[in-house]
mmJSON file of the N, C-alpha and C atoms, coordinates in Angstrom:
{"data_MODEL":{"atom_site":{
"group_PDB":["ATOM","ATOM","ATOM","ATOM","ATOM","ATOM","ATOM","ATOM","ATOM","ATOM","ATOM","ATOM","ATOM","ATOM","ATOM","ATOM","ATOM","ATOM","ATOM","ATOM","ATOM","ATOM","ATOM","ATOM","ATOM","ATOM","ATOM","ATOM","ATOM","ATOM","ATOM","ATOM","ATOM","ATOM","ATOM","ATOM","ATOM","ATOM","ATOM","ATOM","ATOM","ATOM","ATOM","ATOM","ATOM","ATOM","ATOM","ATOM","ATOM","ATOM","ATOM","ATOM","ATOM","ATOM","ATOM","ATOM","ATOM","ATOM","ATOM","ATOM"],
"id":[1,2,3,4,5,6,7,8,9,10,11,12,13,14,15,16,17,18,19,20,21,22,23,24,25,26,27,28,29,30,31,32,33,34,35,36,37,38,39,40,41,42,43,44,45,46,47,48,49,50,51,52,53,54,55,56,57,58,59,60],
"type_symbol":["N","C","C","N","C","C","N","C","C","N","C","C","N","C","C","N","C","C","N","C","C","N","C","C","N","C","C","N","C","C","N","C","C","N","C","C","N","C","C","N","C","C","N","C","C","N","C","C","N","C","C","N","C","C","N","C","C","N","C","C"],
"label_atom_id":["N","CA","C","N","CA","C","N","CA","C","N","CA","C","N","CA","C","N","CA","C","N","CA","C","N","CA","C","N","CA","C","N","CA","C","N","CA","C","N","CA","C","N","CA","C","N","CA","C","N","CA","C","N","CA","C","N","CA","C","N","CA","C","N","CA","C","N","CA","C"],
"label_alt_id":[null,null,null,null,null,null,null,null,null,null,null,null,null,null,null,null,null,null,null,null,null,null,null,null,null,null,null,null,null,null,null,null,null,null,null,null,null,null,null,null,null,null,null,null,null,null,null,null,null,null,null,null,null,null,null,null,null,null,null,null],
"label_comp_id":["UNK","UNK","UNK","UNK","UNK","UNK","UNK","UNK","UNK","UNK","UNK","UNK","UNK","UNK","UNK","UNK","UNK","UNK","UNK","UNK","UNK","UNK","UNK","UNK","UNK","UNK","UNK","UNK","UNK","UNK","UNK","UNK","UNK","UNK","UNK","UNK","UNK","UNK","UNK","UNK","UNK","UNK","UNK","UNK","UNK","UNK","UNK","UNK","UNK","UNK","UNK","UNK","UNK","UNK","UNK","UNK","UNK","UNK","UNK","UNK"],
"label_asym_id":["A","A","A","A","A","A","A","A","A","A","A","A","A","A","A","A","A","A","A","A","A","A","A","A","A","A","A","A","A","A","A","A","A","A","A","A","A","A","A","A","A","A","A","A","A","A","A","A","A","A","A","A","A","A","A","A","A","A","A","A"],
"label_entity_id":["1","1","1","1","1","1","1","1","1","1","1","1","1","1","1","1","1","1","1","1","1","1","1","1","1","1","1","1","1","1","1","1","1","1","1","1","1","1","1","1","1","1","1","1","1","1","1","1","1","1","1","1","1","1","1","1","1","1","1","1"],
"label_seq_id":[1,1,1,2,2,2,3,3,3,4,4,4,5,5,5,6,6,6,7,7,7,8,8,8,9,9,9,10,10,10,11,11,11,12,12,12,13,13,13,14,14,14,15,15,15,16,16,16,17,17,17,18,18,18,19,19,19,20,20,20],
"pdbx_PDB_ins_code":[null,null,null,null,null,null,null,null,null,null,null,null,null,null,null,null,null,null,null,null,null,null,null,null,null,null,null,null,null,null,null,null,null,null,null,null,null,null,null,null,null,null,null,null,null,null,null,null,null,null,null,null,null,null,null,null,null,null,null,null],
"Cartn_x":[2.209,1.404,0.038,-0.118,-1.166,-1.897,-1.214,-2.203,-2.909,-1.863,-2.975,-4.794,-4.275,-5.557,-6.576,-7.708,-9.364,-9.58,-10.025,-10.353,-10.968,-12.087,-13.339,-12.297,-11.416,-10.393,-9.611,-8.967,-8.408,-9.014,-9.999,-11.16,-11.608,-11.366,-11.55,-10.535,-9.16,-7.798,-7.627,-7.845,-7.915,-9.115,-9.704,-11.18,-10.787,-9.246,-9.34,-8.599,-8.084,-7.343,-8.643,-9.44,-10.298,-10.185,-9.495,-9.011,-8.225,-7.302,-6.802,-7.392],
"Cartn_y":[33.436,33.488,32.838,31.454,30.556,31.606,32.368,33.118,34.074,34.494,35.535,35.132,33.848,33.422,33.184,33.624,33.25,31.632,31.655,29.872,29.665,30.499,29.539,29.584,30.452,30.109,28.997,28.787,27.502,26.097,26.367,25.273,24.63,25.611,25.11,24.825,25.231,24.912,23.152,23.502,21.836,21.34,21.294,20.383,19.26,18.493,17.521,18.109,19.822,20.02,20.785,20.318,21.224,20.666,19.949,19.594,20.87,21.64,22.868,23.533],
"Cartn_z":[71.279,70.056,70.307,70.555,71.145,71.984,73.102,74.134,73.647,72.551,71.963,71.161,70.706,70.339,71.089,71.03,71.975,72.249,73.198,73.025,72.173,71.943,70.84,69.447,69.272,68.094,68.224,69.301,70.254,69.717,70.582,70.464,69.361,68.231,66.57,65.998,66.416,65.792,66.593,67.856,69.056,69.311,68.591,69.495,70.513,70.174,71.288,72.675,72.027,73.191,74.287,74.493,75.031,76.721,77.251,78.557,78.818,78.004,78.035,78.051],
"occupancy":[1.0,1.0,1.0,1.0,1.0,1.0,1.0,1.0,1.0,1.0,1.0,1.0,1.0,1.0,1.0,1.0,1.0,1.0,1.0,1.0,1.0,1.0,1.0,1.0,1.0,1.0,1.0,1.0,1.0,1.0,1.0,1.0,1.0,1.0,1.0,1.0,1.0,1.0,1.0,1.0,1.0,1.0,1.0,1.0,1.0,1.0,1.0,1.0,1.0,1.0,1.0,1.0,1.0,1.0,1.0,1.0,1.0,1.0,1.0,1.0],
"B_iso_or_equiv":[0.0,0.0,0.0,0.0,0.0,0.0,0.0,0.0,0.0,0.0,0.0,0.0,0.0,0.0,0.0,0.0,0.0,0.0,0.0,0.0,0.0,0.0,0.0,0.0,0.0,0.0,0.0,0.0,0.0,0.0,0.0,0.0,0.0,0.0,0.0,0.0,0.0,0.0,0.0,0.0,0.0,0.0,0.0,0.0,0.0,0.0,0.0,0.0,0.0,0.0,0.0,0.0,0.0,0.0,0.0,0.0,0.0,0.0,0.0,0.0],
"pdbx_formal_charge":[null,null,null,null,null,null,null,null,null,null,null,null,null,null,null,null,null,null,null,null,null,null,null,null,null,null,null,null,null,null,null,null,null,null,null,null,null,null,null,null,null,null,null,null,null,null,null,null,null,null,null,null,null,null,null,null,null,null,null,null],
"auth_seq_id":[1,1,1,2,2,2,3,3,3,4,4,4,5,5,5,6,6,6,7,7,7,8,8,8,9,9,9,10,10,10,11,11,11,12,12,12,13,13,13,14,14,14,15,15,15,16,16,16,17,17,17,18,18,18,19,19,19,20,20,20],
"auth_comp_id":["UNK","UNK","UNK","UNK","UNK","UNK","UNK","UNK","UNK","UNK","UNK","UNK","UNK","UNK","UNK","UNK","UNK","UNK","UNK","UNK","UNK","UNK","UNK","UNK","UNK","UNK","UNK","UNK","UNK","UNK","UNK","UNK","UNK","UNK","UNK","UNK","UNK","UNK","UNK","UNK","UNK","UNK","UNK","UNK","UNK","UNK","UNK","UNK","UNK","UNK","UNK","UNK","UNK","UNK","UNK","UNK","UNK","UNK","UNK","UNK"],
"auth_asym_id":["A","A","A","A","A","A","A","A","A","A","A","A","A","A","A","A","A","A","A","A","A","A","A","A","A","A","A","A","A","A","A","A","A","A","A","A","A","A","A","A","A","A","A","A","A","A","A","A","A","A","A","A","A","A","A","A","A","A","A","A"],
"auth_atom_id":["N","CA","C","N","CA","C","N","CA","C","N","CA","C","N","CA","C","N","CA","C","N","CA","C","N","CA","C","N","CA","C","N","CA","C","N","CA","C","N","CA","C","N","CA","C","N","CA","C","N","CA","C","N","CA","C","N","CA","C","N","CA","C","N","CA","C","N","CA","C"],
"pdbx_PDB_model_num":[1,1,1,1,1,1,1,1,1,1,1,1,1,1,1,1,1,1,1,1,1,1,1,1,1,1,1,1,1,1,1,1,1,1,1,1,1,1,1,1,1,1,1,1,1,1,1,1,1,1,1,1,1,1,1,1,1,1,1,1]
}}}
């Protein structure tokens, strides 16, 4: 599910996960 999402969608759901 997660993979399907874009990072920059990622990136706004995790801002701290951005080491990922």
């Amino acid at each position: 599910m997660l993979k399907r999402i874009p990072q920059s969608t990622l990136a706004e759901f995790y801002p701290r996960d951005s080491k990922h």
